[in-house]
mmCIF file as gemmi writes it, N, C-alpha and C atoms, coordinates in Angstrom:
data_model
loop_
_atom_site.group_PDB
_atom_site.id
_atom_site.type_symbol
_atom_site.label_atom_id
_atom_site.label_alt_id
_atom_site.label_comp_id
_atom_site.label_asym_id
_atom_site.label_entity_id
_atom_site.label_seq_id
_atom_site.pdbx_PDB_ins_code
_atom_site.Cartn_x
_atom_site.Cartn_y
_atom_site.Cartn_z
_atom_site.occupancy
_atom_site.B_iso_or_equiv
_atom_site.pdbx_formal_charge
_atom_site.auth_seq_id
_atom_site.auth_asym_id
_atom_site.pdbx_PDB_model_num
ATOM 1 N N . UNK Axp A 1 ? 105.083 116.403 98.754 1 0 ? 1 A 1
ATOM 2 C CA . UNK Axp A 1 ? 104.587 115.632 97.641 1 0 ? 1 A 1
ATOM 3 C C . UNK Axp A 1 ? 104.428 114.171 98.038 1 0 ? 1 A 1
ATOM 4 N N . UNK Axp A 2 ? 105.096 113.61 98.684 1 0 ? 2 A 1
ATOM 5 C CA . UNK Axp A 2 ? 105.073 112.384 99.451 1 0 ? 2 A 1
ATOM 6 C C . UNK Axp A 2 ? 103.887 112.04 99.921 1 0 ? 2 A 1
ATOM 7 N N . UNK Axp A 3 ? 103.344 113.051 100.284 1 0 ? 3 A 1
ATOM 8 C CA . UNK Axp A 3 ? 102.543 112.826 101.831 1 0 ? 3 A 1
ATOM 9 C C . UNK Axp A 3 ? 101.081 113.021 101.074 1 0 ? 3 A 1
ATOM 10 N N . UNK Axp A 4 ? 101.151 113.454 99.812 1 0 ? 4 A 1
ATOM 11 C CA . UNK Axp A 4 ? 100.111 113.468 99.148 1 0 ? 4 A 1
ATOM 12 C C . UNK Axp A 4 ? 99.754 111.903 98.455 1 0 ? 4 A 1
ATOM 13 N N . UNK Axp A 5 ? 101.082 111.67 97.475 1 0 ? 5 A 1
ATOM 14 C CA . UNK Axp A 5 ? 100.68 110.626 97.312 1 0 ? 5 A 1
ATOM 15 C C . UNK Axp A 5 ? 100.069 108.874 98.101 1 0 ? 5 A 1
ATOM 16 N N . UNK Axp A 6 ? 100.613 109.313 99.578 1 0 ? 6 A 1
ATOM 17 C CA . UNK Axp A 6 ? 100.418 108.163 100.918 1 0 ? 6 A 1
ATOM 18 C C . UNK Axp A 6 ? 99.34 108.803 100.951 1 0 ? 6 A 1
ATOM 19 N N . UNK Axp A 7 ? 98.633 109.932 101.154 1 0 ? 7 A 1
ATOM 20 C CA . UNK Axp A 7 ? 97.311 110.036 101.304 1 0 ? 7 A 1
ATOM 21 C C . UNK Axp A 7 ? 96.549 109.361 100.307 1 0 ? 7 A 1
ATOM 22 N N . UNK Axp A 8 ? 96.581 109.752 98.941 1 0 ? 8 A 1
ATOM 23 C CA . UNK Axp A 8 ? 95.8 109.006 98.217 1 0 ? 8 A 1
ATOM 24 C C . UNK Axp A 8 ? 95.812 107.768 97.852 1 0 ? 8 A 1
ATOM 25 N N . UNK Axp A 9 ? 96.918 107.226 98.461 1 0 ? 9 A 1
ATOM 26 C CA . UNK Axp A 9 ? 96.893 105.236 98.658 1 0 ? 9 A 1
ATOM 27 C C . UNK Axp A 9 ? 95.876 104.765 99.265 1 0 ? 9 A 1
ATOM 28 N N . UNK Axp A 10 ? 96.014 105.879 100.551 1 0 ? 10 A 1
ATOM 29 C CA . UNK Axp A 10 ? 94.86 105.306 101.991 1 0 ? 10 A 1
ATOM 30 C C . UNK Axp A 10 ? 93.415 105.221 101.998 1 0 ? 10 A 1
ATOM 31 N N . UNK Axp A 11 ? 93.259 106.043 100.663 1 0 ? 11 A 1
ATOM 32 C CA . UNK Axp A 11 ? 91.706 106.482 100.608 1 0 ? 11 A 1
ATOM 33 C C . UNK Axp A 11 ? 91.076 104.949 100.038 1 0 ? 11 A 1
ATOM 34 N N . UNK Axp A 12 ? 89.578 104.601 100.439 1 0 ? 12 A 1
ATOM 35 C CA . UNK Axp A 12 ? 89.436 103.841 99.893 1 0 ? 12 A 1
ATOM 36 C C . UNK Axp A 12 ? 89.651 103.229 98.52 1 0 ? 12 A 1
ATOM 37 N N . UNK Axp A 13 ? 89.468 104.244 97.188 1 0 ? 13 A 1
ATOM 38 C CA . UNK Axp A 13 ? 89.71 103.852 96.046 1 0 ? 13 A 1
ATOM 39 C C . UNK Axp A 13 ? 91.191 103.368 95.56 1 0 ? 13 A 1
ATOM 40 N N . UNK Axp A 14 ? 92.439 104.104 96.514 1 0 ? 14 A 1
ATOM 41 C CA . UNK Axp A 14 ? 93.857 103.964 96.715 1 0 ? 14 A 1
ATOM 42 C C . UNK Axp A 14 ? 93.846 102.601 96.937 1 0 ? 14 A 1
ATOM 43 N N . UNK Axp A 15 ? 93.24 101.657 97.701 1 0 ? 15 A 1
ATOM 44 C CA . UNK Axp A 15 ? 93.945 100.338 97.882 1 0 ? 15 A 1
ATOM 45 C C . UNK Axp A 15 ? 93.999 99.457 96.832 1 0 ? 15 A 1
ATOM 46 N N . UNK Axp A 16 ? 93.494 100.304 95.563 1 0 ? 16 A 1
ATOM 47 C CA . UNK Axp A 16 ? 93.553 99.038 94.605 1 0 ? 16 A 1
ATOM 48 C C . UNK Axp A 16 ? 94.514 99.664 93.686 1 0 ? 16 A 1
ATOM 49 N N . UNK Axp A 17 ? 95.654 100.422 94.322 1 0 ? 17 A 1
ATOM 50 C CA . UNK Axp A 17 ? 96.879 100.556 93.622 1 0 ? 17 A 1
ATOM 51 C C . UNK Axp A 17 ? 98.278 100.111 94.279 1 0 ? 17 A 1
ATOM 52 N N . UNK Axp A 18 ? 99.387 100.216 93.473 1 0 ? 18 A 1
ATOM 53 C CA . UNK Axp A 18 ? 100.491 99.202 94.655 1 0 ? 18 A 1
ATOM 54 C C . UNK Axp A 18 ? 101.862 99.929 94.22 1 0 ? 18 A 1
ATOM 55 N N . UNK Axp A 19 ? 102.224 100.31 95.129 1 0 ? 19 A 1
ATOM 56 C CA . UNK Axp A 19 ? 103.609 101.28 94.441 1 0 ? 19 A 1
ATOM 57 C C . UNK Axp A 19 ? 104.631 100.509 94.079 1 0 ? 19 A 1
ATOM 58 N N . UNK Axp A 20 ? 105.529 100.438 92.865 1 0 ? 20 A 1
ATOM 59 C CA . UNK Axp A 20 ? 106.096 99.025 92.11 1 0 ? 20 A 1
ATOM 60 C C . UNK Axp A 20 ? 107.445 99.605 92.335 1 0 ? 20 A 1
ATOM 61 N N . UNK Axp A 21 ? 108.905 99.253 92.508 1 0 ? 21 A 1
ATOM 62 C CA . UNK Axp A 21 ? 110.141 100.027 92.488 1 0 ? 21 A 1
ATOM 63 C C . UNK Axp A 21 ? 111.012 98.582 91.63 1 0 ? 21 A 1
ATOM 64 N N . UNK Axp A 22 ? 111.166 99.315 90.778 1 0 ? 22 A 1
ATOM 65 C CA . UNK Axp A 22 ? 111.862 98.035 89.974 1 0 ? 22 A 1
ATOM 66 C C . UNK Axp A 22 ? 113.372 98.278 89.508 1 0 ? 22 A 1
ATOM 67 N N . UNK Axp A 23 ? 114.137 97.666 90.02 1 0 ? 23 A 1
ATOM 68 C CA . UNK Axp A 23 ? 115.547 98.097 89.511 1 0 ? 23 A 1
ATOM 69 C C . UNK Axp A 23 ? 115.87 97.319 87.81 1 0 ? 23 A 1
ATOM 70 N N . UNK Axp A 24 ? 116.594 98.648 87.333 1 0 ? 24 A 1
ATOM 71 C CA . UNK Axp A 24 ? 117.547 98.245 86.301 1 0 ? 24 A 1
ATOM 72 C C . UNK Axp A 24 ? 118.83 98.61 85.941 1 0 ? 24 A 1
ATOM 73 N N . UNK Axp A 25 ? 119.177 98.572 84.887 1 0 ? 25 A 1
ATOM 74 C CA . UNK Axp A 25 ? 120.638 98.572 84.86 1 0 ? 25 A 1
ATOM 75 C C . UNK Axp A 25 ? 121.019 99.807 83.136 1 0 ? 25 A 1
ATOM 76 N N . UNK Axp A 26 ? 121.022 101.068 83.979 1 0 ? 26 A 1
ATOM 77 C CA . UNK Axp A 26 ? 121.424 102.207 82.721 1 0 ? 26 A 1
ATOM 78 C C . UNK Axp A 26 ? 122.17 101.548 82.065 1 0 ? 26 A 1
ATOM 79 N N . UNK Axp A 27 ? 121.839 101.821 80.345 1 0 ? 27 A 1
ATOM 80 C CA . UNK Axp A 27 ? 122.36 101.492 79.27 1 0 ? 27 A 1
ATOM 81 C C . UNK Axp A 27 ? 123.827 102.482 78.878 1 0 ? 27 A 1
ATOM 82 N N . UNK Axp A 28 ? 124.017 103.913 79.626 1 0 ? 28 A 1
ATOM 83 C CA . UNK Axp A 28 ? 124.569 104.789 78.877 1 0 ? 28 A 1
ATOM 84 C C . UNK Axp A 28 ? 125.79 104.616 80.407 1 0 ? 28 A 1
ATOM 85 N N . UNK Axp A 29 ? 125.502 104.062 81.621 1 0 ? 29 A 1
ATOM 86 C CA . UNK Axp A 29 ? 126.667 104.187 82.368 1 0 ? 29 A 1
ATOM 87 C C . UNK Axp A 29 ? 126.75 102.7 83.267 1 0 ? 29 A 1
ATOM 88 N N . UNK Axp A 30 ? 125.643 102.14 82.994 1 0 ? 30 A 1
ATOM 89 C CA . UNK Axp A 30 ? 125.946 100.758 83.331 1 0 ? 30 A 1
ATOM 90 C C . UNK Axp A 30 ? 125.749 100.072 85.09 1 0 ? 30 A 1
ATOM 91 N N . UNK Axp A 31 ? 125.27 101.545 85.589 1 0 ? 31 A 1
ATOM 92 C CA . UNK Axp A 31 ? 124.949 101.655 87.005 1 0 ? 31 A 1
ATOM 93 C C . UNK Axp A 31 ? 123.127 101.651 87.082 1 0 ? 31 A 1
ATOM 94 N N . UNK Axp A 32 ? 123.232 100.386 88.227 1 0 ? 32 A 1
ATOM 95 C CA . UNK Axp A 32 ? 121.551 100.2 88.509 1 0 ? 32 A 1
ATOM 96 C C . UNK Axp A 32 ? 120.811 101.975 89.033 1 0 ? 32 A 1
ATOM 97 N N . UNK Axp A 33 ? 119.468 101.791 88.106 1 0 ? 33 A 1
ATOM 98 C CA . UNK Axp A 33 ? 118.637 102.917 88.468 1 0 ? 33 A 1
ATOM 99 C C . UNK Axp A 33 ? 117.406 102.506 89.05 1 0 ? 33 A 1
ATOM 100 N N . UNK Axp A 34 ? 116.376 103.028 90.121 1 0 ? 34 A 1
ATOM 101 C CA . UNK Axp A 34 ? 115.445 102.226 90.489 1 0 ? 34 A 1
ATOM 102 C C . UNK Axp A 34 ? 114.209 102.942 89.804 1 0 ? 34 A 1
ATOM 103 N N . UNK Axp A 35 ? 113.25 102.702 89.513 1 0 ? 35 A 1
ATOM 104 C CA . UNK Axp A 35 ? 112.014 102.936 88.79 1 0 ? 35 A 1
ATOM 105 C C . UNK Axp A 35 ? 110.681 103.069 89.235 1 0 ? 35 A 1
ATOM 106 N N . UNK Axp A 36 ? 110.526 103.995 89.824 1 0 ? 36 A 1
ATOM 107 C CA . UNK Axp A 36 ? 109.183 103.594 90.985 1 0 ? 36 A 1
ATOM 108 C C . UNK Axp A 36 ? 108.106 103.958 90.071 1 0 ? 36 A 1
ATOM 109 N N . UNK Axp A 37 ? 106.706 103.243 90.344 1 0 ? 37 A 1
ATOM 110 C CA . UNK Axp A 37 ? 105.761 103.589 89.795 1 0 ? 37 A 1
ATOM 111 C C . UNK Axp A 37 ? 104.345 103.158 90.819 1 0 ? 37 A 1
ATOM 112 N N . UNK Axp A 38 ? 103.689 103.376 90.609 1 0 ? 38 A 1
ATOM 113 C CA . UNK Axp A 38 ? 102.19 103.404 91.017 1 0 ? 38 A 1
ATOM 114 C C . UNK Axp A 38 ? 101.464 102.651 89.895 1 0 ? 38 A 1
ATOM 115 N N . UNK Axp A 39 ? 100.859 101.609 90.044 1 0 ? 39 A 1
ATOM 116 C CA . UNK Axp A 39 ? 99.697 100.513 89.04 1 0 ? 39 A 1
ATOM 117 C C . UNK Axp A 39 ? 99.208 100.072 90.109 1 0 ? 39 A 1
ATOM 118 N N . UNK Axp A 40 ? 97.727 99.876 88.994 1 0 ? 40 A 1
ATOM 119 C CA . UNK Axp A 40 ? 96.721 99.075 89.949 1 0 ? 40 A 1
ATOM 120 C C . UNK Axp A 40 ? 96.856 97.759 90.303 1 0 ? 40 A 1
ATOM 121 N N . UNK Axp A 41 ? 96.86 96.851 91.3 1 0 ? 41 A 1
ATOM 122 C CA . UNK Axp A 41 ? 97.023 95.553 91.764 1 0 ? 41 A 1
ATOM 123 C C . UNK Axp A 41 ? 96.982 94.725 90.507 1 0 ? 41 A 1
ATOM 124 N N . UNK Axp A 42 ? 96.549 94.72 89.947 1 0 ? 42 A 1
ATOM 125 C CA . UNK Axp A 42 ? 96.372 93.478 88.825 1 0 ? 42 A 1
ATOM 126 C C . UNK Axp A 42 ? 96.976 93.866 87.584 1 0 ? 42 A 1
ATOM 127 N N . UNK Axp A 43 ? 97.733 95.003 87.486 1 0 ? 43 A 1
ATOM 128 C CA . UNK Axp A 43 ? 98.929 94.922 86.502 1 0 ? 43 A 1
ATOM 129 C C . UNK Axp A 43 ? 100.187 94.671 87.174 1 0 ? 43 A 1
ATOM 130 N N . UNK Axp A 44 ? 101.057 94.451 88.288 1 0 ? 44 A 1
ATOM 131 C CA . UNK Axp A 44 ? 101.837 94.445 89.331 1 0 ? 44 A 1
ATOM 132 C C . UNK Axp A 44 ? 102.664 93.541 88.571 1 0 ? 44 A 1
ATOM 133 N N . UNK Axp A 45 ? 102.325 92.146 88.182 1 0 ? 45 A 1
ATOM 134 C CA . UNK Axp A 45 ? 102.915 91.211 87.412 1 0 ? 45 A 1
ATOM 135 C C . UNK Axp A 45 ? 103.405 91.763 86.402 1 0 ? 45 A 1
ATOM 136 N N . UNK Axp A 46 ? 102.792 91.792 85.28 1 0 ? 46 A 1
ATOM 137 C CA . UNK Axp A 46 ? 103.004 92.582 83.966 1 0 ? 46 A 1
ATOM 138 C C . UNK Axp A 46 ? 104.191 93.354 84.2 1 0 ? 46 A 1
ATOM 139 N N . UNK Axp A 47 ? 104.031 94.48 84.871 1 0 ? 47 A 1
ATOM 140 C CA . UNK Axp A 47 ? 105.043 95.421 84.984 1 0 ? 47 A 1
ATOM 141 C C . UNK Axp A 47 ? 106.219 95.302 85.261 1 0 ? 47 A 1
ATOM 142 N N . UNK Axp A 48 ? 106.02 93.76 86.304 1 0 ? 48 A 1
ATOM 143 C CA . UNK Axp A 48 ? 107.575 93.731 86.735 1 0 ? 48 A 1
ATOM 144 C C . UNK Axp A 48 ? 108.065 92.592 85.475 1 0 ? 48 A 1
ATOM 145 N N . UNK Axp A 49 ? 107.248 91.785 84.459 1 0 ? 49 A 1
ATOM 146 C CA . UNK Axp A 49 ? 107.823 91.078 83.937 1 0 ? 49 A 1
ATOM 147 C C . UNK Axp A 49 ? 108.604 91.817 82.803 1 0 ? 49 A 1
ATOM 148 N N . UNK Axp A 50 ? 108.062 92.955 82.15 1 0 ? 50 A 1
ATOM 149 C CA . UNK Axp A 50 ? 108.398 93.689 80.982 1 0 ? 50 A 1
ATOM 150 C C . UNK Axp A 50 ? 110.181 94.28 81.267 1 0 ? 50 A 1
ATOM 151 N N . UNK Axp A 51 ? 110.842 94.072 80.478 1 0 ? 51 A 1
ATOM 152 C CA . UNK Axp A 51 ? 112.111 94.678 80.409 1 0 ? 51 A 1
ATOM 153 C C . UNK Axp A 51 ? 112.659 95.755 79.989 1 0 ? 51 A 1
């Protein structure tokens, strides 16, 4: 599944997405969880500003 999604980064239309990993902090045990996601370059900001 990996190797699918690195494929479709590489393709031309892929470079105008950016894989985002954003840590936070579980509400129910209080231990950081990381959050990965895939957005297109020009939401990158946004995403990481939202809480």
């Amino acid at each position: 599944m990996a190797k699918k999604s690195v494929a479709t980064l590489r393709t031309a239309t892929g470079r105008d997405f950016a894989k985002v990993i954003r840590m936070e902090r579980s509400p129910k045990t209080g231990a950081y969880v990381f959050k990965e996601t895939i957005v297109p370059n020009d939401q990158v900001k946004e995403f990481l500003a939202k809480k």
